[in-house]
C-alpha positions in Angstrom: 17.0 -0.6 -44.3 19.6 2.2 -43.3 16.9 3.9 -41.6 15.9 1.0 -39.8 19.3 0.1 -38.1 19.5 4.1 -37.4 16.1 4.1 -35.3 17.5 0.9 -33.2 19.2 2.4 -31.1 16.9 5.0 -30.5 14.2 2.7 -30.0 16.6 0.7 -27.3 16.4 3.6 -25.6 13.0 4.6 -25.5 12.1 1.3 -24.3 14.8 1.2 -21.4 13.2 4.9 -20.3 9.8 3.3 -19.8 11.0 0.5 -18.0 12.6 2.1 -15.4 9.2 3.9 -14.8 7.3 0.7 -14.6 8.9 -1.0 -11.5 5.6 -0.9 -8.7 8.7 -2.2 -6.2 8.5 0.7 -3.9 4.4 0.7 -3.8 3.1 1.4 -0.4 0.1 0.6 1.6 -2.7 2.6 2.3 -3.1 1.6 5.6 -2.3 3.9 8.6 -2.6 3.3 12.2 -2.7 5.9 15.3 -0.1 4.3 17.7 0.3 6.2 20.9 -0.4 9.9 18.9 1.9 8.7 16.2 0.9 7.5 12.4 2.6 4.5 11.7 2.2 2.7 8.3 1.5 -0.5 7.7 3.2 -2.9 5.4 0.2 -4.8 4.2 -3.5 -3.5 3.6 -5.6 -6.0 6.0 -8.8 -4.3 4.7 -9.8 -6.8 1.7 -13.0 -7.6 2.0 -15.7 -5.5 0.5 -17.9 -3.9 3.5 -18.9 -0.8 4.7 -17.5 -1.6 8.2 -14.3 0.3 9.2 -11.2 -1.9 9.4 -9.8 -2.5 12.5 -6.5 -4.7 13.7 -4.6 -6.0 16.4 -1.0 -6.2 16.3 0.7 -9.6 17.2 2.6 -7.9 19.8 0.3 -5.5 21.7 -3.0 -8.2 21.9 -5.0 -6.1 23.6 -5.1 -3.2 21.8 -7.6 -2.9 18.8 -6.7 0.1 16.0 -8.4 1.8 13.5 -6.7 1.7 10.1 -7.1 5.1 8.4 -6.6 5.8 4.2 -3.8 8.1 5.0 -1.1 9.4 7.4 -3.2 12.7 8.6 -5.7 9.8 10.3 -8.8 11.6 9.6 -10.3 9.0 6.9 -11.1 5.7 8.3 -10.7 2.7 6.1 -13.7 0.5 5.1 -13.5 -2.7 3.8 -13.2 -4.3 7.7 -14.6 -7.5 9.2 -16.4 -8.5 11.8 -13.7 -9.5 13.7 -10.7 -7.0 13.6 -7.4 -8.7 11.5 -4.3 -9.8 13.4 -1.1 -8.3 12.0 2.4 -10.1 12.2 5.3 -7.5 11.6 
């Protein structure tokens, strides 16, 4: 019993550390557009489906411009997963 309420505290601990590991709060997208020369991330992956199509969208404010989402910020891997019709994002 004394060695119990000695490892208590210690376990406390130990349990607190690997909490403050778990929190996925500051998880980012994958999703990475070219806008005028400049990667700019995305704050939602559109690209949900399962496809071999690349993903595409069109941002709420610029209609008339369709992008290419890409898996990282160098833009040289385009992201699959896309639809027919390219995704509209509101940010």
């Amino acid at each position: 019993m004394k060695y119990l309420k000695k490892m208590m505290p210690v376990m406390a601990l130990a349990f607190a550390a690997s909490l403050a590991f778990a929190n996925k709060a500051n998880e980012q997208s994958a999703a990475w557009i070219n806008m005028n020369g400049t990667p700019q991330q995305l704050q939602n992956d559109p690209c949900n489906i399962t496809s071999s199509r690349s993903c595409e969208v069109i941002l709420a404010d610029d209609p008339d411009t369709v992008y290419q989402v890409f898996t990282s910020s160098d833009l040289d891997t385009p992201k699959l997963n896309g639809d027919d019709d390219p995704y509209l994002i509101v940010e």
